[in-house]
GUGUBA-869753 format. One line per 4 residues: their letters; for each residue x, y, z of N, C-alpha, C. Coordinates in pm, 1 decimal, always signed. Atoms other than C-alpha are relative to their C-alpha. Example, Ala and Ser with C-alpha at 12.3 -4.5 7.8 and 13.67 -1.06 7.14 Angstrom:
AS> +89.0:-119.0:+0.0:+1230.0:-450.0:+780.0:+90.0:+120.0:+0.0 | -82.0:-119.0:-6.0:+1367.0:-106.0:+714.0:-77.0:+109.0:+73.0
end
This chain:
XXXX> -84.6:+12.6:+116.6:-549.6:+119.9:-408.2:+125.2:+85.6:+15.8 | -127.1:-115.0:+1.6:-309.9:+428.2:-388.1:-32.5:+68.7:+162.9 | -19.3:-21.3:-109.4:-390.5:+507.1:-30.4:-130.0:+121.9:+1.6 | +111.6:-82.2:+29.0:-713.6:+698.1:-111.7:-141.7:-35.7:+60.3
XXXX> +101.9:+79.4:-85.8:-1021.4:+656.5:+121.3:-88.9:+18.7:-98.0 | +135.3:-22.9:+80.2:-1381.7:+658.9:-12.1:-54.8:+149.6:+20.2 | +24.4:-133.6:-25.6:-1432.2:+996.8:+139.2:+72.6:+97.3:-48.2 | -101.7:-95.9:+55.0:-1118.6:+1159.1:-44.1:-99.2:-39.2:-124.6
XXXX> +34.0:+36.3:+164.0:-1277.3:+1000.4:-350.5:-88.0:+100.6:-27.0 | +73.1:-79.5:+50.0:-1578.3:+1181.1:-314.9:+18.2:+186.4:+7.5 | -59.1:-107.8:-15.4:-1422.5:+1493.1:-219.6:+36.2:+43.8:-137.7 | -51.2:-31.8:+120.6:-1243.8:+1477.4:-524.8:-56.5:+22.0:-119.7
XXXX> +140.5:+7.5:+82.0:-1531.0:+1409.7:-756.9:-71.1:+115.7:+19.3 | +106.5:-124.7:-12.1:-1725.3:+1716.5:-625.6:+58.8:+105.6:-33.0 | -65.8:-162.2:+79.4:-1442.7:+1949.9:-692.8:+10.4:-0.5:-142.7 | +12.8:+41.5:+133.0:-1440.7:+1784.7:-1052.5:-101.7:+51.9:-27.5
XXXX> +142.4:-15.3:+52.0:-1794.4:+1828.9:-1068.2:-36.1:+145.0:-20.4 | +16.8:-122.3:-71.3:-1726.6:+2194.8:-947.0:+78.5:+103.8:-84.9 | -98.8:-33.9:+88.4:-1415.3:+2260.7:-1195.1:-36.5:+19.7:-144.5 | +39.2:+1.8:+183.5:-1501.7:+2119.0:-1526.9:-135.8:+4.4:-17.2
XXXX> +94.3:-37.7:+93.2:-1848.4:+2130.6:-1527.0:-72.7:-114.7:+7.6 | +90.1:+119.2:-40.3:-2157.8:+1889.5:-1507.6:+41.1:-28.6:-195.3 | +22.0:+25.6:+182.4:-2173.5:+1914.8:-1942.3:+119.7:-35.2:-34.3 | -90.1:+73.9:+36.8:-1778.7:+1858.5:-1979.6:+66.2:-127.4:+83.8
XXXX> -55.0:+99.6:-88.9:-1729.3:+1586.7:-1699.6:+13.1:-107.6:-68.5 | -49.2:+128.0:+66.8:-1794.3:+1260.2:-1907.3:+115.1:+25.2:-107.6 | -123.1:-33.9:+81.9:-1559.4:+1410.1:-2151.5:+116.8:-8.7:+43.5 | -168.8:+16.1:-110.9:-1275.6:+1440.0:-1892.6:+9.2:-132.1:+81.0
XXXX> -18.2:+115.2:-66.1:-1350.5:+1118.7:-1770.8:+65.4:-99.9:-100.9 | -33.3:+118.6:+168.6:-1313.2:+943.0:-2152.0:+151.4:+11.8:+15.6 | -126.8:-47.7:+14.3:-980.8:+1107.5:-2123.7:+90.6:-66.7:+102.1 | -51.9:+93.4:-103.4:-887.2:+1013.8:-1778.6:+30.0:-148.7:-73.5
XXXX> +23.9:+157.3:+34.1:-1006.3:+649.2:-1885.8:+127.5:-66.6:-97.8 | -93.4:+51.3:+161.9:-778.8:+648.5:-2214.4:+179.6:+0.6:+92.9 | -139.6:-28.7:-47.8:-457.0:+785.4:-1989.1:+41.6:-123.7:+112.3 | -9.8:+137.4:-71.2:-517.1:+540.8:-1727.3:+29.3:-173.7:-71.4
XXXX> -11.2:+150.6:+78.0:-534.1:+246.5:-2042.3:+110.3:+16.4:-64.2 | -59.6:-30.3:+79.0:-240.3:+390.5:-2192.4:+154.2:-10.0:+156.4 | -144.8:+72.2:-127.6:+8.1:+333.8:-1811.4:-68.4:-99.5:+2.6 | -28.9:+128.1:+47.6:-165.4:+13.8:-1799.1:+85.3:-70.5:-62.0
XXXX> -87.1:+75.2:+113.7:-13.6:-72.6:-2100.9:+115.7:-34.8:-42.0 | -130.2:+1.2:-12.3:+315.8:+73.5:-2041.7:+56.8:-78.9:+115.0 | -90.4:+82.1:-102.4:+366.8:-71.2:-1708.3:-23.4:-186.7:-48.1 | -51.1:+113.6:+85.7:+278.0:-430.4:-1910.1:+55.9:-38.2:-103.5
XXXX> -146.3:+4.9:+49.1:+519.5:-406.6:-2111.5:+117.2:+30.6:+18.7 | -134.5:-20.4:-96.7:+777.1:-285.8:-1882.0:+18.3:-134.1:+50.9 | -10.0:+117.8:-105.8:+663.4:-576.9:-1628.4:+39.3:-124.2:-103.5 | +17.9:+120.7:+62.4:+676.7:-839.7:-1974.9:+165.9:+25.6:-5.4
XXXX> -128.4:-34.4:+76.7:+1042.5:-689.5:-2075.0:+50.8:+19.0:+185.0 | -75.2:+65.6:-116.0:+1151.9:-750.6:-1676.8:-23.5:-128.2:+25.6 | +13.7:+147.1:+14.7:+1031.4:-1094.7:-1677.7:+65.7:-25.3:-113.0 | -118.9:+89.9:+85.6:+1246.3:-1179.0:-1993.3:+109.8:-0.2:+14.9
XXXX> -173.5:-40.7:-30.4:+1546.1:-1020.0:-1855.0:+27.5:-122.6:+149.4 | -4.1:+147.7:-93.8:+1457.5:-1239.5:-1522.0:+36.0:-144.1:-27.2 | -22.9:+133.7:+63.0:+1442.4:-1542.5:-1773.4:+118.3:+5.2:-42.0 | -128.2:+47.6:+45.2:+1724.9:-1515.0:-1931.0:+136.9:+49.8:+128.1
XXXX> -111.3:-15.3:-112.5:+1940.4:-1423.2:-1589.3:+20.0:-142.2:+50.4 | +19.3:+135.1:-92.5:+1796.3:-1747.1:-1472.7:+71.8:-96.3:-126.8 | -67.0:+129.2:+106.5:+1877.5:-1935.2:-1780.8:+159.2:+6.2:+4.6 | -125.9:-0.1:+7.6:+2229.3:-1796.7:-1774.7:+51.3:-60.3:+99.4
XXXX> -92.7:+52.4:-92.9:+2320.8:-1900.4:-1431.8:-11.3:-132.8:+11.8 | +13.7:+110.3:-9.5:+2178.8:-2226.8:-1491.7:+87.1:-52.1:-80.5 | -82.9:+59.6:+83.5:+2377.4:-2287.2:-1807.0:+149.3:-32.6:+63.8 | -169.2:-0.2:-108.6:+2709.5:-2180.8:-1556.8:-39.3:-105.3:+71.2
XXXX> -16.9:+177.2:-76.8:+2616.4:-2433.7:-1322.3:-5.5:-113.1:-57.2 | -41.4:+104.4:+107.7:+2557.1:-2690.5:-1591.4:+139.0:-30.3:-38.4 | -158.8:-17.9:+92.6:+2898.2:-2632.6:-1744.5:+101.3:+17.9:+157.9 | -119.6:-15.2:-115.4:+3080.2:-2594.2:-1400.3:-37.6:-151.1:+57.2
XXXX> +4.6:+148.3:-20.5:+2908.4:-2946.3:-1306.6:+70.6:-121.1:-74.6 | -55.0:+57.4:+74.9:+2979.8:-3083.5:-1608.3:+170.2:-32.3:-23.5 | -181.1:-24.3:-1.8:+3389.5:-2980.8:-1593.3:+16.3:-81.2:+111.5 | -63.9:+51.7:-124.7:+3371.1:-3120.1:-1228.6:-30.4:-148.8:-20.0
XXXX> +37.0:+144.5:+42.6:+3237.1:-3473.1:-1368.4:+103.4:-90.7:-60.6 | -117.5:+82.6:+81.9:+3515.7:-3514.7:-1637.3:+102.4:+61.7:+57.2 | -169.0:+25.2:-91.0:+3784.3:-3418.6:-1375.0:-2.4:-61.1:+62.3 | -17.2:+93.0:-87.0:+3670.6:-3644.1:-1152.3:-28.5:-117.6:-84.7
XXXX> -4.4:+48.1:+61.0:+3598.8:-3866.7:-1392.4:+39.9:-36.6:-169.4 | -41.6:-62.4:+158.6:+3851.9:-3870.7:-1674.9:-51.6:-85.6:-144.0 | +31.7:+99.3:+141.1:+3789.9:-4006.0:-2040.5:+88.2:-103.6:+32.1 | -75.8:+119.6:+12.4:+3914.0:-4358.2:-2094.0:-3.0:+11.0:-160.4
XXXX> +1.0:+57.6:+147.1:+4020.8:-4442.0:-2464.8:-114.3:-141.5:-35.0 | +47.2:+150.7:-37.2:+3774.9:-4758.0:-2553.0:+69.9:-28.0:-25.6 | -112.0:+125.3:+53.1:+3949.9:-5064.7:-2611.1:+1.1:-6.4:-116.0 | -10.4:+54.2:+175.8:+3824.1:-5171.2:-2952.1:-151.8:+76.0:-63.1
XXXX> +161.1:-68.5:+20.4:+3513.6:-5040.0:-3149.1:-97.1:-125.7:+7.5 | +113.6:+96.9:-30.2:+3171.3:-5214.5:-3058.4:+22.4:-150.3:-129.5 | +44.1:+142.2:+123.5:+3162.8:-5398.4:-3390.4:+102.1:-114.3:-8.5 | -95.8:+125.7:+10.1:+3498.3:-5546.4:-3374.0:+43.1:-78.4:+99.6
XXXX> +23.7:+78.8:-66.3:+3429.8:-5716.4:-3101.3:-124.5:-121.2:+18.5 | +136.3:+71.9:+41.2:+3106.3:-5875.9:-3215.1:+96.3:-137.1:-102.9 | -32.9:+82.4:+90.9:+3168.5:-6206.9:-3417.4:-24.6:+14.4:-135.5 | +55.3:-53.1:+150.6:+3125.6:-6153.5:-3808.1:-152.0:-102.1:+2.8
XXXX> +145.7:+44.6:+4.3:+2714.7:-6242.8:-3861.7:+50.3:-133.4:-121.8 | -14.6:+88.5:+115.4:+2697.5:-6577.6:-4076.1:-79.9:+0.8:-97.6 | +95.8:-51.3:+79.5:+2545.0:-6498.8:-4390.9:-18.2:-142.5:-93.8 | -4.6:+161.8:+36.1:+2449.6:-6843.6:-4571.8:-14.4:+84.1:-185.2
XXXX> -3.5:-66.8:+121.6:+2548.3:-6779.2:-4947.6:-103.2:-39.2:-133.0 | +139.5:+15.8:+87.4:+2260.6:-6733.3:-5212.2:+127.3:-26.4:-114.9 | -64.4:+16.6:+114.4:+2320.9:-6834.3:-5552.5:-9.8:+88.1:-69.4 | -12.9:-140.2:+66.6:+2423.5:-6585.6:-5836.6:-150.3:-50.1:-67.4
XXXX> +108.7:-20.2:+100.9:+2178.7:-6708.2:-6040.8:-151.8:-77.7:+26.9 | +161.7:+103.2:-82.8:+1797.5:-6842.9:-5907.1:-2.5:-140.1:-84.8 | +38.0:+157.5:+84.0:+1772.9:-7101.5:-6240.1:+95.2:-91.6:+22.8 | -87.1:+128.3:-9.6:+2100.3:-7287.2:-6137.8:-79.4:-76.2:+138.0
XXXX> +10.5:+60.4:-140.5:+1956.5:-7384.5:-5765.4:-99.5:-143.1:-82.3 | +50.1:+114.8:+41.5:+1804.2:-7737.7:-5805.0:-187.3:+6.1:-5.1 | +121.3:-14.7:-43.0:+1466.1:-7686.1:-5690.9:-34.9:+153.5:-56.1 | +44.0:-147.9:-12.6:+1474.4:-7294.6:-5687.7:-65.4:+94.3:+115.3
XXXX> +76.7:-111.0:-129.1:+1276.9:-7231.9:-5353.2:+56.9:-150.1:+120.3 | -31.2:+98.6:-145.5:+1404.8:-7393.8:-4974.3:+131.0:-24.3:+9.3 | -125.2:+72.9:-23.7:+1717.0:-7545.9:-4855.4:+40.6:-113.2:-134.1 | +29.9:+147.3:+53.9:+1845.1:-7865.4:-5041.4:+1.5:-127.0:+59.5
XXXX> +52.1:+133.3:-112.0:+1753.2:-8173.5:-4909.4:+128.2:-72.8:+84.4 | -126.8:+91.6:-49.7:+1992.9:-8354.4:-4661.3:-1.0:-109.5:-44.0 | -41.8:+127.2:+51.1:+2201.0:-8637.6:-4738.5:-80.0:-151.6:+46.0 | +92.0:+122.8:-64.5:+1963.4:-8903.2:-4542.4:-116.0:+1.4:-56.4
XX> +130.4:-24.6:+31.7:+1647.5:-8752.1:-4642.9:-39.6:+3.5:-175.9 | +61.5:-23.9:+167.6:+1436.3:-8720.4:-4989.7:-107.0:-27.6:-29.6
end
């Protein structure tokens, strides 16, 4: 992990054991334990708050290349004015005219009959 063999480990442990004491050792270990969960914590939230600064470096240079693509698109390709607007080039729709009032129509429901037919 940190460049620490298994034989430094126990080395280290026996002078612990030798220092604080067989009766206060788990005590200094709780402690250890808490200091060790407490840089955990800081170095993930360091490492989360350099990954957003990463994200948004990346997002920025992407937006520049977006926007420097985009400029090189409409210089090489300039606006045209359209000609006419969509619609007024369409034919006017034929709307077949209802009557104002339903009780004048002869019938009231359908076409009216052609001149051959009846």
């Amino acid at each position: 992990m940190f460049g620490v063999d298994s034989t430094e480990l126990v080395v280290v442990a026996l002078i612990a054991l030798l220092v604080i004491g067989p009766k206060d050792l788990p005590k200094a270990m709780r402690v250890v334990g808490q200091w060790v969960g407490r840089a955990r914590g800081m170095a993930r939230h360091f490492r989360s708050g350099f990954d957003a600064m990463m994200r948004d470096a990346e997002l920025e240079e992407m937006e520049k290349k977006w926007r420097e693509e985009n400029e090189r698109i409409l210089r090489d390709h300039p606006f045209a004015e359209p000609l006419a607007e969509p619609a007024a080039l369409a034919p006017p729709a034929e709307v077949p005219d209802a009557p104002a009032d339903p009780s004048t129509s002869s019938s009231g429901t359908g076409p009216p009959p052609r001149s051959g037919e009846e």
